[in-house]
C-alpha positions in Angstrom: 0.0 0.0 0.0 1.3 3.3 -0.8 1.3 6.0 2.5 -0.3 9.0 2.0 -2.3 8.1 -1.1 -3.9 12.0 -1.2 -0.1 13.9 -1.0 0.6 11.1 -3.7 -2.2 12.1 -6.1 -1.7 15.9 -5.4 2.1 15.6 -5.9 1.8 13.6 -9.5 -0.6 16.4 -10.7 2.2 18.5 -10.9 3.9 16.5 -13.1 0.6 15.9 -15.1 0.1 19.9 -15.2 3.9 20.4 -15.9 3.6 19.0 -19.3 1.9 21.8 -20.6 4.7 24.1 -21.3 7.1 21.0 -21.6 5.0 19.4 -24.5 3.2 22.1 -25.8 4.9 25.0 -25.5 9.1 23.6 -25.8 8.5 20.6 -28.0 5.7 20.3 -30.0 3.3 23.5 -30.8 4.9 27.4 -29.8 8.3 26.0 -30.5 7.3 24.9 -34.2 5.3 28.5 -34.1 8.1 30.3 -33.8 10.6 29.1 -35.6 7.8 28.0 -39.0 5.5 31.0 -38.9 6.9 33.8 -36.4 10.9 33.7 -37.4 10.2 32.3 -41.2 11.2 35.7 -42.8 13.7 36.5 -40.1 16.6 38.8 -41.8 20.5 38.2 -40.8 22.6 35.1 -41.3 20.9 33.0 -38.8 17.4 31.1 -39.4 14.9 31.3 -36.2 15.8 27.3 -35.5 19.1 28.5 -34.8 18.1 31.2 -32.6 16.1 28.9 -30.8 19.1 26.5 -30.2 21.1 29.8 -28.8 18.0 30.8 -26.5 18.0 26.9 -25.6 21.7 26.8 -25.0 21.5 30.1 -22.8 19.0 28.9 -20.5 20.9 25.3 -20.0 23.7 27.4 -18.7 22.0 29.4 -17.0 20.5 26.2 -14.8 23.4 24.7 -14.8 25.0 27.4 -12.8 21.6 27.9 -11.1 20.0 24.8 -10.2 22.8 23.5 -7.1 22.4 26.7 -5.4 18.6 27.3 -5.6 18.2 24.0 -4.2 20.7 24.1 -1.5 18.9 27.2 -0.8 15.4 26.0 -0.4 17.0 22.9 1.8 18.2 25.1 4.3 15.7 28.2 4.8 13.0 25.4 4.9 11.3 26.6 2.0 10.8 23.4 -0.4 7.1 24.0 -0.8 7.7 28.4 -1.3 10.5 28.1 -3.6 8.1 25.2 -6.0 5.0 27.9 -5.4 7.2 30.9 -6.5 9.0 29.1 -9.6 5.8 27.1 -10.6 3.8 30.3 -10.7 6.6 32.4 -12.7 6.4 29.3 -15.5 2.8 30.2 -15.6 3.1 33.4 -16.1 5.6 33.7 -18.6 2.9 31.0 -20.5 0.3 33.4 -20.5 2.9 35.8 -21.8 3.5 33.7 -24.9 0.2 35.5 -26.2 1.0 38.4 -27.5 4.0 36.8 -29.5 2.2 37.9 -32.7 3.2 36.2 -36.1 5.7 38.7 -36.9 9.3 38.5 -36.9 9.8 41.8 -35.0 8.1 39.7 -32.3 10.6 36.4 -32.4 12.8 37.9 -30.2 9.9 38.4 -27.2 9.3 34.7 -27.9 12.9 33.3 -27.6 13.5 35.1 -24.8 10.2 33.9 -22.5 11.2 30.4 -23.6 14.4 30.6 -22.6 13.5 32.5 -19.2 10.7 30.0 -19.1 12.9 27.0 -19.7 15.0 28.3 -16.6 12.2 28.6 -13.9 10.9 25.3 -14.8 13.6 23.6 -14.9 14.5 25.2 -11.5 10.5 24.0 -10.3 11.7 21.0 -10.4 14.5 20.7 -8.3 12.1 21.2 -5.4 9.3 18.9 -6.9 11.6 16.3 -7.7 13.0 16.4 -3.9 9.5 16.0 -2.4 9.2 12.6 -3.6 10.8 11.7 -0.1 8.2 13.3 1.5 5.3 11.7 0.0 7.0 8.5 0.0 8.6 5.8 2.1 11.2 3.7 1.8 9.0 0.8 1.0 7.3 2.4 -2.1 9.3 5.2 -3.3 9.5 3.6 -6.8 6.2 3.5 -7.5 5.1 6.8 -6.7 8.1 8.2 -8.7 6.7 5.8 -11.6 3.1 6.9 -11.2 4.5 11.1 -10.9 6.2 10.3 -14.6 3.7 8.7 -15.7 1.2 11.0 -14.8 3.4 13.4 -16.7 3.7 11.4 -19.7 0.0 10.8 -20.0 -1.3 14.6 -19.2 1.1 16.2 -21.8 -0.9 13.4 -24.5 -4.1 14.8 -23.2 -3.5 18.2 -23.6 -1.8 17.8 -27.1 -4.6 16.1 -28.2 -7.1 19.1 -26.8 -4.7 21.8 -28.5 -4.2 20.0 -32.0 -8.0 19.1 -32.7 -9.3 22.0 -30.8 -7.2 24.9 -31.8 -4.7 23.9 -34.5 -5.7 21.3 -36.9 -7.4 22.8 -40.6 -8.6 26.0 -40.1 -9.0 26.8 -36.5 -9.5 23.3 -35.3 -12.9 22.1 -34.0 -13.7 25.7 -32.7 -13.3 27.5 -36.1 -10.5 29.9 -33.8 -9.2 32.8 -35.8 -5.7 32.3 -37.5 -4.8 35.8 -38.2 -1.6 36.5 -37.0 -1.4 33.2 -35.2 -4.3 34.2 -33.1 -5.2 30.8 -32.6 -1.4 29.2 -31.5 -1.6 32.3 -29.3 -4.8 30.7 -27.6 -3.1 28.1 -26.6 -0.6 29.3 -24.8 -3.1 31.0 -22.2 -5.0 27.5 -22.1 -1.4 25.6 -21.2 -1.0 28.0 -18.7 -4.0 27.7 -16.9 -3.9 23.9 -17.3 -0.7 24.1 -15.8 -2.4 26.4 -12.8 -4.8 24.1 -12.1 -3.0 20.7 -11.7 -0.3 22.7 -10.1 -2.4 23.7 -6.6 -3.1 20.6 -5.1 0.4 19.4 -4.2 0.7 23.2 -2.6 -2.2 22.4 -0.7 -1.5 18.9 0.2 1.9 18.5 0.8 3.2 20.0 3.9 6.5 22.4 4.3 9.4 20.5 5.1 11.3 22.0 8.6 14.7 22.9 7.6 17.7 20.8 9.3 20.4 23.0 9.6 22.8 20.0 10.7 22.2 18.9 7.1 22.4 22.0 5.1 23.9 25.3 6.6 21.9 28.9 5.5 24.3 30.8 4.0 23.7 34.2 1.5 23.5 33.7 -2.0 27.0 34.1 -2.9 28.2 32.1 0.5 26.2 29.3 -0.8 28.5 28.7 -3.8 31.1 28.4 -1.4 29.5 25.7 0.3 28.4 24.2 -2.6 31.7 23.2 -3.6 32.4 22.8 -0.1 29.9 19.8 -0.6 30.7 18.5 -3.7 34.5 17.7 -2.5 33.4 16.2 0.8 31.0 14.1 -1.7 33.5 13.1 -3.7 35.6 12.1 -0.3 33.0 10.7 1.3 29.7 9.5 -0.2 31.4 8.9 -4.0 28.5 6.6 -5.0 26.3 9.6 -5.4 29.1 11.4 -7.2 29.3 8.7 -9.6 25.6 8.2 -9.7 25.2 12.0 -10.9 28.2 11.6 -13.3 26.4 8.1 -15.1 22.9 9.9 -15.4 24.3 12.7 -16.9 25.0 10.4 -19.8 22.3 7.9 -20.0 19.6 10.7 -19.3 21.0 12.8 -22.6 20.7 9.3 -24.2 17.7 9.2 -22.9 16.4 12.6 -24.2 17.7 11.8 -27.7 15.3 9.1 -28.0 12.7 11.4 -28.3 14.4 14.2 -29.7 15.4 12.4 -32.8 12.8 9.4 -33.4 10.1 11.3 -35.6 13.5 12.7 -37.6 13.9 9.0 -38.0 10.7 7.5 -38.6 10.4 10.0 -41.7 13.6 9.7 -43.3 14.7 6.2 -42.7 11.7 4.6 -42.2 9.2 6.4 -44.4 6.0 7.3 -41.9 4.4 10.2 -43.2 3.6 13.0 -41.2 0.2 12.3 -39.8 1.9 8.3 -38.9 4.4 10.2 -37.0 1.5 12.1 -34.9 -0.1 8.4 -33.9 3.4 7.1 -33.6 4.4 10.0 -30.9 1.6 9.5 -29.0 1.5 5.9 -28.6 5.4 6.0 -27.6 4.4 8.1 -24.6 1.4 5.8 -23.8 3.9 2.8 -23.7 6.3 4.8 -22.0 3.5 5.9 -19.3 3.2 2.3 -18.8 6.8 1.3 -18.9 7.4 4.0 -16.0 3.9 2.8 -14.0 4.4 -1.0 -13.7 8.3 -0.5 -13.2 7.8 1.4 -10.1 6.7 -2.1 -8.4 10.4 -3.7 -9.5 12.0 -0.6 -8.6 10.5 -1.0 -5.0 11.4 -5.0 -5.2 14.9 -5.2 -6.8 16.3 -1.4 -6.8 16.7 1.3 -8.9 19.9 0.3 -10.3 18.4 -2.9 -11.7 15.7 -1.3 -13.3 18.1 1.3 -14.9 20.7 -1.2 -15.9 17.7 -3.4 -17.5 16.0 -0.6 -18.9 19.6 1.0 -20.9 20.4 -2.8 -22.0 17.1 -3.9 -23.8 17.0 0.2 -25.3 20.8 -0.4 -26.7 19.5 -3.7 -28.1 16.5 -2.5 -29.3 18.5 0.2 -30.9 21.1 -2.4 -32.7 18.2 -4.4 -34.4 16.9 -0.9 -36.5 20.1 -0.5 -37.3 18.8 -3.5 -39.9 15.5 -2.9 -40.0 13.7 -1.6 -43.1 10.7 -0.1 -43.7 8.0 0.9 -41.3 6.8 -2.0 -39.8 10.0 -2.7 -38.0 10.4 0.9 -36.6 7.1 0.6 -34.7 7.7 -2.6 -32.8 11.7 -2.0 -32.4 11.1 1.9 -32.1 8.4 1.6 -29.2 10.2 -1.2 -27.3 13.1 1.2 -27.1 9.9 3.9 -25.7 8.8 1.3 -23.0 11.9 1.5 -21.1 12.6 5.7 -21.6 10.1 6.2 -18.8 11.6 3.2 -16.4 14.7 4.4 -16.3 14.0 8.1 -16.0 11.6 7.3 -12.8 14.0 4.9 -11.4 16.8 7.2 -11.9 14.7 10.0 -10.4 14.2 6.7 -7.4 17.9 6.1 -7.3 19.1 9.8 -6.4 16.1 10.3 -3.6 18.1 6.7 -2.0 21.5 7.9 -2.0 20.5 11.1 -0.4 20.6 11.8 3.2 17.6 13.5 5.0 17.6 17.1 4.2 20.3 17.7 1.3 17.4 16.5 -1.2 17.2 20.3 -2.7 21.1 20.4 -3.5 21.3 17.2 -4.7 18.9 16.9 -7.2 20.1 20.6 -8.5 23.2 19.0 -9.2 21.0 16.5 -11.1 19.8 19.3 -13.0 23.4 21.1 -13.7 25.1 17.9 -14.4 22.4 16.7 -17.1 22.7 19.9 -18.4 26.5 19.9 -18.9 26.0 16.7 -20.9 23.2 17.5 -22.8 25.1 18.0 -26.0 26.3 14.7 -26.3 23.4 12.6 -27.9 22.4 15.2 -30.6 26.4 16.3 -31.5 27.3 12.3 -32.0 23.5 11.6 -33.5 24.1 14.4 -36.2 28.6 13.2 -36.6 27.3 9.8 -37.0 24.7 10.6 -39.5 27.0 12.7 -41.4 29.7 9.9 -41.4 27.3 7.2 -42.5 25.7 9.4 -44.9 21.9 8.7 -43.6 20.4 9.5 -40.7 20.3 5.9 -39.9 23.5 5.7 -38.5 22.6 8.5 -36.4 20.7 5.8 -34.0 24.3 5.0 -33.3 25.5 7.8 -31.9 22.5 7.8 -29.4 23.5 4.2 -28.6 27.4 5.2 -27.7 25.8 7.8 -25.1 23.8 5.1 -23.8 26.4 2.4 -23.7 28.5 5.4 -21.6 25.6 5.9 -19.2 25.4 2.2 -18.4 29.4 1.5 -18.2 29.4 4.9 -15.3 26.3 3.0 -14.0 28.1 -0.5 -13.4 30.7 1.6 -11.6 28.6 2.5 -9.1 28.2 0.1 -5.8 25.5 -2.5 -6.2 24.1 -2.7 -3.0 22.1 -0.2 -1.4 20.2 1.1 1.6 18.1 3.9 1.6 19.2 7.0 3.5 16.2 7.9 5.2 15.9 4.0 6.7 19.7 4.4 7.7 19.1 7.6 9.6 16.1 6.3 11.2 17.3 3.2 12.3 20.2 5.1 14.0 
């Protein structure tokens, strides 16, 4: 039985809400807005795409040098539940903001820059999210819940895609005949993701209780001070605890792997595989059913044989999966070999999620898992630069599936390094 089954419910509604500006607004609809319609007849040497990659590549460094701190922060004023609250509801706002992005390319640069500033306070959110999953958990079932959070997230980002392609996008207007002058339309779904994000966003602010800070586990220190004790951290980590240090190095690697699944699979499907574009629509959102599901049941494993099984498993039978379309031809192949290699995305991103909340002790939850989010940043130009070297090489994007392989192989080899057995902190500390 899984404690606390309301602060359980309430705390995967964020990640259900959260997919609006992940799916909708990043990957799939005001991204493609931008960069199609906005930026088309952008003047200078640089197409909107690649503005977009340098607003993108701003806002990963950005976290990167933000995330450690902000959580470290939040861990020792005592503020978990504030510092979600306060990010969460700057993400909605700079949503809502998206509207008046007109389709005009005087108005690209309003555009870039709320996604980037909105890329940074979500990806902030979830440092403190993602370290609540101890307090809504136990030892006994912390894989689950982390599978059904993911999962949750997976399956509300379908919904709302769904909801914003047939209601507003698709023809002329969608299903309520919307307006399409000057993007009027796309605009309109910006303010909807934003207040779906609102809504699923309250009850694990309501629910969830503030966590006392321990100052035995995290000093307060001023903003600047804190980078000091940061490092401070990291090198008695590295002395003392290095199977988290390793642990944060490996899914770094395998996470990036992870990401380029997604990223590059509909680039795939059409050019080496020959879907057409409305095949690649069903395709996408049956992968994140399946990988919904993968994350869902393998919560019960994790909570039965450990994170670092599920992981292991889950990178092995992808890097398989992944060798057979290298001779696989035609469609057919792609969709049983191409949503095997879905199934396990969501496992190992929940049990990785899993892992992390294990190795940390009581009250360093906020710090750690911003180093999480720095260290996948640092590495998350790995999958696409060896995807797009390995397609050039091979001359088809078919041997780009390699290159998303090698980061994967990485991820697992770091991950093997890591100690085997494993006790969760929380149980340690209790137990005295």
């Amino acid at each position: 039985m899984i404690a606390h089954r309301r602060q359980v419910v309430a705390w995967s509604l964020w990640d259900w809400g959260s997919a609006a500006f992940n799916a909708v607004i990043v990957t799939f609809i005001f991204s493609v807005y931008l960069t199609d319609s906005v930026g088309e007849d952008v003047p200078g040497p640089f197409s909107a795409s690649t503005w977009l990659g340098f607003a993108v590549g701003a806002a990963s460094l950005t976290i990167a040098v933000l995330a450690p701190v902000m959580g470290q922060q939040a861990d020792a004023s005592g503020r978990r539940k504030r510092s979600l609250a306060l990010l969460t509801g700057a993400v909605i706002v700079v949503t809502a903001l998206l509207f008046f992005v007109e389709d005009d390319y005087h108005f690209l640069w309003l555009g870039l820059g709320l996604i980037a500033i909105g890329t940074v306070l979500f990806e902030l959110a979830q440092v403190p999210y993602f370290a609540m999953l101890r307090q809504v958990s136990t030892p006994d079932d912390v894989g689950r819940v982390s599978g059904i959070g993911w999962a949750a997230g997976y399956l509300g980002g379908i919904v709302l895609l769904l909801i914003c392609f047939f209601g507003f996008i698709s023809g002329e207007g969608g299903l309520l005949g919307l307006s399409t002058e000057n993007g009027f339309n796309v605009r309109l779904v910006a303010l909807l993701a934003a207040a779906w994000f609102l809504v699923f966003a309250i009850p694990v602010l309501r629910a969830v209780p503030e966590l006392p800070a321990d100052a035995s586990a995290v000093p307060r220190a001023s903003f600047r001070e804190s980078y000091r004790v940061l490092f401070g951290e990291v090198r008695q980590m590295w002395r003392e605890d290095r199977a988290t240090a390793k642990f944060l190095i490996a899914s770094a690697l395998f996470r990036d792997g992870l990401a380029g699944v997604f990223t590059f699979g509909a680039v795939i499907a059409v050019s080496v595989y020959d879907f057409e574009d409305d095949t690649v629509i069903i395709f996408g959102i049956v992968a994140n059913v399946i990988a919904a599901a993968g994350a869902f049941f393998a919560g019960r494993l994790d909570d039965s044989f450990g994170p670092r099984r599920v992981i292991v498993f889950s990178l092995t039978a992808m890097i398989v999966s992944g060798v057979i379309l290298l001779f696989v031809q035609g469609s057919g192949g792609f969709w049983v070999f191409g949503l095997i290699l879905c199934l396990f995305v969501g496992p190992a991103q929940s049990a990785s999620r899993t892992y992390l909340t294990r190795l940390t002790l009581p009250g360093k939850e906020g710090q750690n898992f911003g180093l999480y989010a720095m260290t996948g940043r640092a590495a998350s130009f790995l999958a696409p630069t060896l995807f797009g070297l390995c397609a050039f090489l091979g001359d088809d994007d078919r041997w780009g599936i390699v290159g998303i392989m090698v980061v994967l192989a990485a991820g697992l080899v770091a991950l093997l390094l890591v100690p085997a057995e494993l006790r969760d902190k929380a149980r340690v500390v209790a137990e005295g």
